[in-house]
Backbone as CSV, one residue per row, in Angstrom:
resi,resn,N_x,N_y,N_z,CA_x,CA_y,CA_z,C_x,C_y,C_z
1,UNK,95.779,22.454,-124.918,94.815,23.475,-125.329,94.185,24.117,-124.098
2,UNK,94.174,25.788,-124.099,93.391,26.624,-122.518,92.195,26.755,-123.424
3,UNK,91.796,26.809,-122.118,89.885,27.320,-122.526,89.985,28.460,-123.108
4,UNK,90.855,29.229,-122.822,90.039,30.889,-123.848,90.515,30.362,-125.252
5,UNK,91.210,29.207,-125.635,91.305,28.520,-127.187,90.188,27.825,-127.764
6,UNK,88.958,27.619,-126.645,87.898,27.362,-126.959,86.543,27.935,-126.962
7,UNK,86.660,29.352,-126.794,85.827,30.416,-126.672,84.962,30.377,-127.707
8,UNK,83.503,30.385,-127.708,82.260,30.362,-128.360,82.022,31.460,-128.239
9,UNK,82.029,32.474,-129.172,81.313,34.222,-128.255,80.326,34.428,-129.009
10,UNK,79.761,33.697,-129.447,77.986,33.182,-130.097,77.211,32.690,-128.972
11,UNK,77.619,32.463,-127.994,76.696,31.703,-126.635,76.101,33.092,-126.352
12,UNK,74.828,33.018,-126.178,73.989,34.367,-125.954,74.344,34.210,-124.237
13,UNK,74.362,35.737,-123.429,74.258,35.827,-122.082,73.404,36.326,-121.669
14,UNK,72.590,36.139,-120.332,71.923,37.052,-119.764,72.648,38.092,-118.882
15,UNK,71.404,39.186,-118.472,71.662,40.152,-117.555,70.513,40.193,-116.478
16,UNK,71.145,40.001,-114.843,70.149,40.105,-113.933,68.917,40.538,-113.868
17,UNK,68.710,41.481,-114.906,67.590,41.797,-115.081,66.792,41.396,-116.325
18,UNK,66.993,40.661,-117.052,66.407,39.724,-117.645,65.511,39.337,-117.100
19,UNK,64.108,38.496,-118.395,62.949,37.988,-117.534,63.119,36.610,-117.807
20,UNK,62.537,35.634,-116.568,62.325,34.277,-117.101,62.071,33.485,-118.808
21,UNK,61.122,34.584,-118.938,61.111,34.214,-120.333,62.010,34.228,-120.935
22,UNK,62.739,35.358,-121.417,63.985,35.628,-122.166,64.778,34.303,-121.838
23,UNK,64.958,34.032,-121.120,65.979,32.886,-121.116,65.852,31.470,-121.120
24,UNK,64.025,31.452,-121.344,63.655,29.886,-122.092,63.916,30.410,-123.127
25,UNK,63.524,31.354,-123.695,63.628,31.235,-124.971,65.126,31.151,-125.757
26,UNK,65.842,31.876,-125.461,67.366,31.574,-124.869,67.834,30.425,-125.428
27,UNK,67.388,29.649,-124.316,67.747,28.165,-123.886,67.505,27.098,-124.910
28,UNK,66.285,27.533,-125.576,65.385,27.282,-126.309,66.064,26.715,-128.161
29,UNK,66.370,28.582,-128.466,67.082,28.740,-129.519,68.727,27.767,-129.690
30,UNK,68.661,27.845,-128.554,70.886,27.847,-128.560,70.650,26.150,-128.123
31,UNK,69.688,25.809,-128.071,69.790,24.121,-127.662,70.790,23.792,-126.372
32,UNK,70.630,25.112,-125.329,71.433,24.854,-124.184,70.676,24.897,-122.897
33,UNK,70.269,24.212,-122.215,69.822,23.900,-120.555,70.855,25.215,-119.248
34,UNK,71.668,25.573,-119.752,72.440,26.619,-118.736,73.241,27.744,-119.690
35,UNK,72.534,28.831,-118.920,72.917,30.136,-119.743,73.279,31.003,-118.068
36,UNK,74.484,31.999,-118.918,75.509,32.341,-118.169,74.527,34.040,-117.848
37,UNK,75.156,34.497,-116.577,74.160,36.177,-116.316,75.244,36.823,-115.666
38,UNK,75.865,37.953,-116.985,77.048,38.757,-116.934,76.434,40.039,-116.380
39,UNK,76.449,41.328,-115.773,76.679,42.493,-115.161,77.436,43.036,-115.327
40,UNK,77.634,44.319,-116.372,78.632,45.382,-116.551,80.181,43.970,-117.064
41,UNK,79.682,43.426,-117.531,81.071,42.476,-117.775,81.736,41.402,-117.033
42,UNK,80.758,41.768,-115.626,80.889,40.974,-114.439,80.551,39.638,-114.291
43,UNK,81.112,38.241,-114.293,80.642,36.856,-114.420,79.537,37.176,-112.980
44,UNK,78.320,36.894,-113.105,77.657,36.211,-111.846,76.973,35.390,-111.553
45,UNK,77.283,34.057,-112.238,77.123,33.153,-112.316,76.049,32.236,-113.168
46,UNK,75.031,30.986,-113.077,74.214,30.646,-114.138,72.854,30.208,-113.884
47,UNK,72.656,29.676,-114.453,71.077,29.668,-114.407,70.046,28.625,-115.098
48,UNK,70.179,27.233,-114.569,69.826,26.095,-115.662,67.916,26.441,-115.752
49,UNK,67.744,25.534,-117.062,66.276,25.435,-117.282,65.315,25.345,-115.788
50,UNK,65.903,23.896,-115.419,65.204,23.348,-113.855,64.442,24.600,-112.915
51,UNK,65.317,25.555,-112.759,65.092,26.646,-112.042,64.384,27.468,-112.237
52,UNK,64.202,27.780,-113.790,63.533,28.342,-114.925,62.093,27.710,-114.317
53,UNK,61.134,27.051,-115.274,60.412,26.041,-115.327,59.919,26.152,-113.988
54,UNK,60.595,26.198,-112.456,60.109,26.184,-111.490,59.237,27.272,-111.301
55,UNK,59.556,28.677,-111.836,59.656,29.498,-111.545,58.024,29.863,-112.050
56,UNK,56.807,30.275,-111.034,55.340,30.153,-111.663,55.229,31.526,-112.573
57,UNK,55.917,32.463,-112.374,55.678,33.768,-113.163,56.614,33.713,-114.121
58,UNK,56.608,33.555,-115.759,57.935,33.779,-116.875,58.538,35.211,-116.643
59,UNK,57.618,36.212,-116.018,57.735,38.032,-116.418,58.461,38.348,-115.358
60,UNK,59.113,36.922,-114.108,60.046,37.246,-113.360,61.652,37.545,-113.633
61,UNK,61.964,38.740,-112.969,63.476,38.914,-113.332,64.333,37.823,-112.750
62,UNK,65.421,37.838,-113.154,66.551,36.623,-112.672,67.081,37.436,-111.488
63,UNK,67.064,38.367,-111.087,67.723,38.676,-109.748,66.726,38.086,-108.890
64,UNK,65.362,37.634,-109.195,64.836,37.174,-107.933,65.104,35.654,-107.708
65,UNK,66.178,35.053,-108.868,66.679,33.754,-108.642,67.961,33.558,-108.338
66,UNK,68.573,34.300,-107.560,69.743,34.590,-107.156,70.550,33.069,-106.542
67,UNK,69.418,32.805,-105.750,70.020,31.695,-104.670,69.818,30.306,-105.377
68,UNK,69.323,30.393,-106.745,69.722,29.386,-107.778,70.938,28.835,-108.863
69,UNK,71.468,30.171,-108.471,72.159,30.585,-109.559,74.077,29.566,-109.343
70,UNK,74.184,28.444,-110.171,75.317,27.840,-110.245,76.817,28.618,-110.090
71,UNK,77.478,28.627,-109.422,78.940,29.508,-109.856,79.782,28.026,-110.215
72,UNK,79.557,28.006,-111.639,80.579,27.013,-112.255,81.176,28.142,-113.579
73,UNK,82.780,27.842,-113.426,83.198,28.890,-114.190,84.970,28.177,-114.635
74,UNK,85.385,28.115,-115.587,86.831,27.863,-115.724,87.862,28.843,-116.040
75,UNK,88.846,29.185,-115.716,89.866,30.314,-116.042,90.279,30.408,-117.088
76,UNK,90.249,31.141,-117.766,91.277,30.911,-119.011,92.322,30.802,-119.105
77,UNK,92.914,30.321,-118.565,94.420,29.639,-118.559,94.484,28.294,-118.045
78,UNK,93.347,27.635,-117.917,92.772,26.155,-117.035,92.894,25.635,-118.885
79,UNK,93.485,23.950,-118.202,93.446,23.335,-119.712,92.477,22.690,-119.985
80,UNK,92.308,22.259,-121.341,91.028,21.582,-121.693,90.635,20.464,-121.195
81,UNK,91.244,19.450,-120.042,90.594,18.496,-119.110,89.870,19.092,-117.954
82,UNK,91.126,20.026,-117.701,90.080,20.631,-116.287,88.863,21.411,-116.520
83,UNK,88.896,21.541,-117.729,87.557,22.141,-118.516,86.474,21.210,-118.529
84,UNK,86.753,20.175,-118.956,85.869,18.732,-119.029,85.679,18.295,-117.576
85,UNK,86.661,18.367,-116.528,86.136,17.612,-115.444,85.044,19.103,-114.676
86,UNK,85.173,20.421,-115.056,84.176,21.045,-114.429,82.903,21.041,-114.821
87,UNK,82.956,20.827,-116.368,81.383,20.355,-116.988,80.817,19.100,-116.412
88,UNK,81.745,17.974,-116.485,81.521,16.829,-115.800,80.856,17.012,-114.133
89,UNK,81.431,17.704,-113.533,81.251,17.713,-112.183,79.864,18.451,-111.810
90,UNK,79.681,20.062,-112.854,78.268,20.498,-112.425,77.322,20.224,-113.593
91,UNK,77.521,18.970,-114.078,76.918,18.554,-115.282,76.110,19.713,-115.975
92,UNK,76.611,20.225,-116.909,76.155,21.201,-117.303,76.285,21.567,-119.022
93,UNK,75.784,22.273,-119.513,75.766,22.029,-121.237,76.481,23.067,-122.015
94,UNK,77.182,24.042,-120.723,77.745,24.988,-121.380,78.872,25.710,-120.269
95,UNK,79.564,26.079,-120.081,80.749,26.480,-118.959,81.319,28.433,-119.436
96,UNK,81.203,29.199,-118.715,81.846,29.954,-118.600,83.309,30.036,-118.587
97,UNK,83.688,31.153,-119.399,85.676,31.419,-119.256,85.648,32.504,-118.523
98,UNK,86.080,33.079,-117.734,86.286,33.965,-116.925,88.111,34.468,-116.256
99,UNK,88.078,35.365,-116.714,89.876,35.915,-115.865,90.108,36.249,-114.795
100,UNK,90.853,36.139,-114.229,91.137,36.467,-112.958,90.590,37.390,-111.702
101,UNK,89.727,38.693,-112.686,89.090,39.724,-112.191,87.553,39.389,-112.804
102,UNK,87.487,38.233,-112.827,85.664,37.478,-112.881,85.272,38.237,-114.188
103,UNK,85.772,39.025,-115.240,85.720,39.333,-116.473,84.827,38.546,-117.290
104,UNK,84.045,38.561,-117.735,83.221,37.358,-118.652,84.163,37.632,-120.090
105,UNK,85.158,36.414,-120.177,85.271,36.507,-121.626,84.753,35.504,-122.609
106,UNK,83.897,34.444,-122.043,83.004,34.161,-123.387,82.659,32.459,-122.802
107,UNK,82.067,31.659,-123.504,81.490,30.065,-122.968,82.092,28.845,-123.872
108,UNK,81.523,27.847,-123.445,82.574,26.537,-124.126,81.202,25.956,-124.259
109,UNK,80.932,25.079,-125.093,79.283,24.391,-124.953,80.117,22.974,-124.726
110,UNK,79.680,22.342,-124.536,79.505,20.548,-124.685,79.815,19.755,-125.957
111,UNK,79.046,20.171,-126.727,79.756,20.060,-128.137,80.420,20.470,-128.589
112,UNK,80.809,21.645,-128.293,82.273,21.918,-128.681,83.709,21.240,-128.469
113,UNK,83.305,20.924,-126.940,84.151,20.588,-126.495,84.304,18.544,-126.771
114,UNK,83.295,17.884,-127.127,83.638,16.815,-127.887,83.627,16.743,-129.325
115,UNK,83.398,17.668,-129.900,84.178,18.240,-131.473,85.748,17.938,-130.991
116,UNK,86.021,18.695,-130.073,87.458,19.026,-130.027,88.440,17.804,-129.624
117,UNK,87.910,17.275,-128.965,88.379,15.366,-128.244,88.488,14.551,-129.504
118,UNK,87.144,14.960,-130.532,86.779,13.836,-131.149,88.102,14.045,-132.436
119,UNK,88.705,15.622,-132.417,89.596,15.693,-133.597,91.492,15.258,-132.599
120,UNK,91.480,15.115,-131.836,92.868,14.778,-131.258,93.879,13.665,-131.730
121,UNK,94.491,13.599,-131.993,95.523,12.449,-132.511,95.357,11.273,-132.201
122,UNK,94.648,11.415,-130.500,94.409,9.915,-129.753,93.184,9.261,-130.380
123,UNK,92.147,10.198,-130.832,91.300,9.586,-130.862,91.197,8.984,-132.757
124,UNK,91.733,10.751,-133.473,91.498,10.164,-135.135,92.934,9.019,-135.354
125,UNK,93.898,9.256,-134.804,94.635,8.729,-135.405,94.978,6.464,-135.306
126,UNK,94.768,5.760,-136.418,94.985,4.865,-136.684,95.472,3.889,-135.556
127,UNK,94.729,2.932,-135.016,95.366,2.156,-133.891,94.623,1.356,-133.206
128,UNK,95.177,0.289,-132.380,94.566,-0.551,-131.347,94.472,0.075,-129.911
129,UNK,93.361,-0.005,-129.384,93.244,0.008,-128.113,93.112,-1.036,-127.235
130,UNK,94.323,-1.296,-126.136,94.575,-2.579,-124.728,93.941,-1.868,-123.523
131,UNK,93.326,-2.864,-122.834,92.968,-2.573,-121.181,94.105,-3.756,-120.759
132,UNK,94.547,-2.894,-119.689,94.972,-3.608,-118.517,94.490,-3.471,-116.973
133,UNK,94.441,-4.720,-116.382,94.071,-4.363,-115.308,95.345,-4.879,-114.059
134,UNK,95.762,-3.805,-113.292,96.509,-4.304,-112.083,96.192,-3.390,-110.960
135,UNK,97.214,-3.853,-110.284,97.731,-3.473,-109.004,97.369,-1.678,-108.740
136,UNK,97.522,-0.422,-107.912,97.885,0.603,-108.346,99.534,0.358,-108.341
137,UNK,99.847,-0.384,-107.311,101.484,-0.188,-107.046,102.118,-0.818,-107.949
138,UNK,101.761,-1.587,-108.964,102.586,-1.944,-110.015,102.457,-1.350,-111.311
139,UNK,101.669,-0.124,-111.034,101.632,0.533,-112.428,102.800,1.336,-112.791
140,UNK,103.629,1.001,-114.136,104.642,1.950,-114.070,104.876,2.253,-115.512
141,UNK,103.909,3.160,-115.978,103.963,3.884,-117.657,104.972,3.855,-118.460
142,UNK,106.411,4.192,-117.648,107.222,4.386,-118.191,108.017,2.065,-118.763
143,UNK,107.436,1.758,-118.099,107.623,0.094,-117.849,106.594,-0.354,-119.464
144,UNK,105.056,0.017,-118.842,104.538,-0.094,-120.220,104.964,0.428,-121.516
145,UNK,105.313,1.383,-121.477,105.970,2.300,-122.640,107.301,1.263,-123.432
146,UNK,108.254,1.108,-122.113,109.189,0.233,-122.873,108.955,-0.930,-123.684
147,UNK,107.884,-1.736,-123.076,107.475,-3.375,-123.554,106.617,-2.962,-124.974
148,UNK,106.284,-1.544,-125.509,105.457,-1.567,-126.146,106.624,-1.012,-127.337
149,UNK,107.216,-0.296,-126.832,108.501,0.448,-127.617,109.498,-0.795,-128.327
150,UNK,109.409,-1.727,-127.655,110.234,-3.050,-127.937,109.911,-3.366,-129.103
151,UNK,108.068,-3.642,-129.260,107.542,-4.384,-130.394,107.110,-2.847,-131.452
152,UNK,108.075,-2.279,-131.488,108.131,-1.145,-132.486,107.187,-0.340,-132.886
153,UNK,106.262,-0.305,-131.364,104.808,0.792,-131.430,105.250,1.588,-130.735
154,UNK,104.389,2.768,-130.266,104.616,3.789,-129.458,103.190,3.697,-128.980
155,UNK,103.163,4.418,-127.978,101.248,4.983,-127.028,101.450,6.286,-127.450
156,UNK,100.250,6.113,-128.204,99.640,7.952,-128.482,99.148,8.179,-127.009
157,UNK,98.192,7.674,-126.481,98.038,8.523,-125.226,97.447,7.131,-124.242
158,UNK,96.695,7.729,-122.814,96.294,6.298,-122.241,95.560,7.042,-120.986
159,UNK,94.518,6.421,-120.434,94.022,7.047,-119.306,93.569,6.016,-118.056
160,UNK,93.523,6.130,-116.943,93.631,5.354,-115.911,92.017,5.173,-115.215
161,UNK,91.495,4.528,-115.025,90.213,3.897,-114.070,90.224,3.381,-113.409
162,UNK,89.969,3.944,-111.798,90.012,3.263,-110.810,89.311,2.737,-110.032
163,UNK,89.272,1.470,-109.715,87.545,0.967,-109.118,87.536,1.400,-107.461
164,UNK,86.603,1.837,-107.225,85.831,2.467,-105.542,86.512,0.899,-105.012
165,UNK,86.826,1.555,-103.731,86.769,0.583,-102.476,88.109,-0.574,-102.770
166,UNK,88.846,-0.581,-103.738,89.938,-1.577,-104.341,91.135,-0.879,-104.799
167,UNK,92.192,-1.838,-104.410,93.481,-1.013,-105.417,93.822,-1.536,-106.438
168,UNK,93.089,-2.352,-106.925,93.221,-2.166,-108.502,92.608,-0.979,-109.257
169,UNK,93.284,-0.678,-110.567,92.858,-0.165,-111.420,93.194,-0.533,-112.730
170,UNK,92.910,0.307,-114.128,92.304,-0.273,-115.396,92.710,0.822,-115.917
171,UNK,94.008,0.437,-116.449,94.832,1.384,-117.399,94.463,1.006,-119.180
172,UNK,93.932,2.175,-119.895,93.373,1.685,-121.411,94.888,2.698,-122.094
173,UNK,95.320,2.174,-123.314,96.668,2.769,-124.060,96.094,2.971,-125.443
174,UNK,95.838,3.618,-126.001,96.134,3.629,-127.451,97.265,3.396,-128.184
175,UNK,97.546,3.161,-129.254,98.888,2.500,-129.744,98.879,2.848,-131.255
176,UNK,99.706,3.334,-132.004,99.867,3.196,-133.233,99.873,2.639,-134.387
177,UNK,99.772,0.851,-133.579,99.849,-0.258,-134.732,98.401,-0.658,-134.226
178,UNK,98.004,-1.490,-135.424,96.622,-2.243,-135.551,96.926,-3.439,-135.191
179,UNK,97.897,-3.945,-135.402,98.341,-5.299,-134.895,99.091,-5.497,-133.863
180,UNK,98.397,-5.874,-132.823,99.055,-5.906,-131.232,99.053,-7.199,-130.908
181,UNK,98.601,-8.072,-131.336,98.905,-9.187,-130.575,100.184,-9.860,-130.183
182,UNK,101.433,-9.364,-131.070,103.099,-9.976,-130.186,103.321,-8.398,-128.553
183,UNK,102.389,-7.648,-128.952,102.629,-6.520,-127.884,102.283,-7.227,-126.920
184,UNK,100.712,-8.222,-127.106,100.055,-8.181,-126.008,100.540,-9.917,-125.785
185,UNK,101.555,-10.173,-126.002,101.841,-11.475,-125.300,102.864,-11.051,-124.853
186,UNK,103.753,-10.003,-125.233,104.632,-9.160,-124.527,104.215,-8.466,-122.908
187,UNK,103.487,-8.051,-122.853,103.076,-7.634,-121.845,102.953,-8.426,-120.910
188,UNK,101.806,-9.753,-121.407,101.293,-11.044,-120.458,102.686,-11.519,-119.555
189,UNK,103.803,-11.891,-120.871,105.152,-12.467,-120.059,105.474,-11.844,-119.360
190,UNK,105.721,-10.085,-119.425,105.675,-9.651,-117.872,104.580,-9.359,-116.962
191,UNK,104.116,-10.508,-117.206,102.679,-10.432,-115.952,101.436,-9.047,-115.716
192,UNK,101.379,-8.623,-116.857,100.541,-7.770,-117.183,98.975,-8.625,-117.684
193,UNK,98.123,-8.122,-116.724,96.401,-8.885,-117.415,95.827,-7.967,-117.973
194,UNK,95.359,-8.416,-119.283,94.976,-7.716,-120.465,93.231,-8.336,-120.243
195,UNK,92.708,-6.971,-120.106,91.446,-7.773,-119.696,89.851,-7.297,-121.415
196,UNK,90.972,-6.713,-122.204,90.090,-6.579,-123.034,91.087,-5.319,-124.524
197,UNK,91.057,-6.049,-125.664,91.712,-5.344,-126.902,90.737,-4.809,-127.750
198,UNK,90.860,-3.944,-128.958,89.981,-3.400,-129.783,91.001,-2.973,-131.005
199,UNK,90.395,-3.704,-132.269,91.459,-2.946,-133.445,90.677,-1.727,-133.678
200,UNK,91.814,-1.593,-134.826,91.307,-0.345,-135.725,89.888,-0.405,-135.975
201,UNK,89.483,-1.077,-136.664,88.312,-0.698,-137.399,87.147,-0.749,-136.513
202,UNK,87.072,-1.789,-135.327,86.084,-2.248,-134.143,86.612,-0.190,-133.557
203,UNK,87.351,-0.350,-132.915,87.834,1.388,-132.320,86.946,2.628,-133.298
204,UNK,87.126,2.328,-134.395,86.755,3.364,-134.964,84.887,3.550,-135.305
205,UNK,84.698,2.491,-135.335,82.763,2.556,-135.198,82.352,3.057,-134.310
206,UNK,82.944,2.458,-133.047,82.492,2.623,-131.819,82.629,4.253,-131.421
207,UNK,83.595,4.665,-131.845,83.511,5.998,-131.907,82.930,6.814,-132.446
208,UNK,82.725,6.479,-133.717,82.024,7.659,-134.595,80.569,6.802,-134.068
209,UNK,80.292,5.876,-134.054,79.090,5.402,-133.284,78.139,6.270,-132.802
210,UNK,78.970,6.279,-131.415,79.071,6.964,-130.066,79.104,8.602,-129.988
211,UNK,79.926,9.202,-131.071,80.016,10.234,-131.086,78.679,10.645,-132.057
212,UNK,78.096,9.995,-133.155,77.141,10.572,-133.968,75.928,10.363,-133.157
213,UNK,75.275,9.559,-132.053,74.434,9.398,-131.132,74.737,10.598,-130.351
214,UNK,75.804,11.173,-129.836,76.143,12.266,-128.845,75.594,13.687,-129.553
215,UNK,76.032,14.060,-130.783,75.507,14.731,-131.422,74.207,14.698,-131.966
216,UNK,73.855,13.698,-131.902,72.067,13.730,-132.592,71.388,14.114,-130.953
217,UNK,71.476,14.022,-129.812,71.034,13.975,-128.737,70.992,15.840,-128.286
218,UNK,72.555,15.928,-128.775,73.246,17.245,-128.289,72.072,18.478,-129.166
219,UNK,71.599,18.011,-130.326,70.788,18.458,-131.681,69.584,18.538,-131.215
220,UNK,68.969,17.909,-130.411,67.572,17.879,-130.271,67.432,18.743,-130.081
């Protein structure tokens, strides 16, 4: 999935000449901490609350907050992780799409974008989740894949964690079956350490858990 497949064009924008106020209030309405400030169509970048709030006059325009102003922006043709690791990175509650010629074509919020995770195959669809922990140099997906393919599951998907300062890391798999335990003595015999499992139903609380706390937070 590209970001312009996730285009919100309900995210209100500012314009440089906007006043402080306008864009608490903004901020306010849309339950978003960073609002985007377009020019003739022109992305020029954003503008969180923090900066706002600092600011002792509300009846100030945003061009006099220039040297506040975030340039976090994703392409529309950037896929929906690299979408997530740029929200992630300028922690932020809402992300600009922008084309090639800095075009503003529209924003992604935060919730949208774990709406969209939360509907993926990996996450709705039926299954156990394994941690493993090894080596980096003995990680070999296509190795896991087979031992798991053996005991007549498949991996919907799997993502990697790597600890600072060590070469180990902490590969997690999703899997299709609820019942893993001949997988996971499969694995052990080839010297794979399983440092933590989760069925179906434990997987699935924890998620909607997790995700209905994310949204009541995202709501305030």
């Amino acid at each position: 999935m590209l970001a312009e497949q996730l285009i919100n064009e309900e995210i209100p924008v500012l314009s440089p000449s906007d006043k402080v106020s306008k864009a608490l209030g903004l901020m306010d309405d849309y339950k978003l901490s960073h609002l985007t400030i377009v020019e003739d169509g022109i992305y020029k970048g954003m503008i969180d609350e923090n900066s706002l709030y600092n600011c002792e006059d509300d009846s100030t325009s945003l061009t006099s907050l220039t040297k506040d102003y975030k340039m976090a922006f994703v392409l529309n043709h950037q896929h929906l992780f690299e979408v997530i690791k740029k929200v992630s990175d300028f922690q932020i509650s809402s992300i600009p799409v922008i084309n090639a010629q800095s075009k503003y074509l529209g924003g992604i919020t935060l919730k949208l974008l774990m709406e969209t995770i939360a509907e993926m195959p990996v996450v709705k669809t039926p299954g156990a989740i394994i941690v493993l922990e090894m080596s980096m140099s003995d990680y070999s997906l296509f190795e896991i894949s087979r031992i798991v393919e053996e005991d007549n599951a498949k991996i919907l998907g799997s993502f990697i964690t790597r600890f600072p300062d060590s070469t180990k890391m902490e590969l997690t798999i999703k899997l299709n079956v609820e019942n893993v335990q001949s997988i996971m003595s499969s694995l052990e015999r080839f010297k794979y350490t399983i440092t933590a499992s989760y069925n179906k139903k434990l997987v699935n609380d924890n998620l909607n858990d997790r995700y209905d706390q994310l949204m009541k937070y995202l709501n305030m």
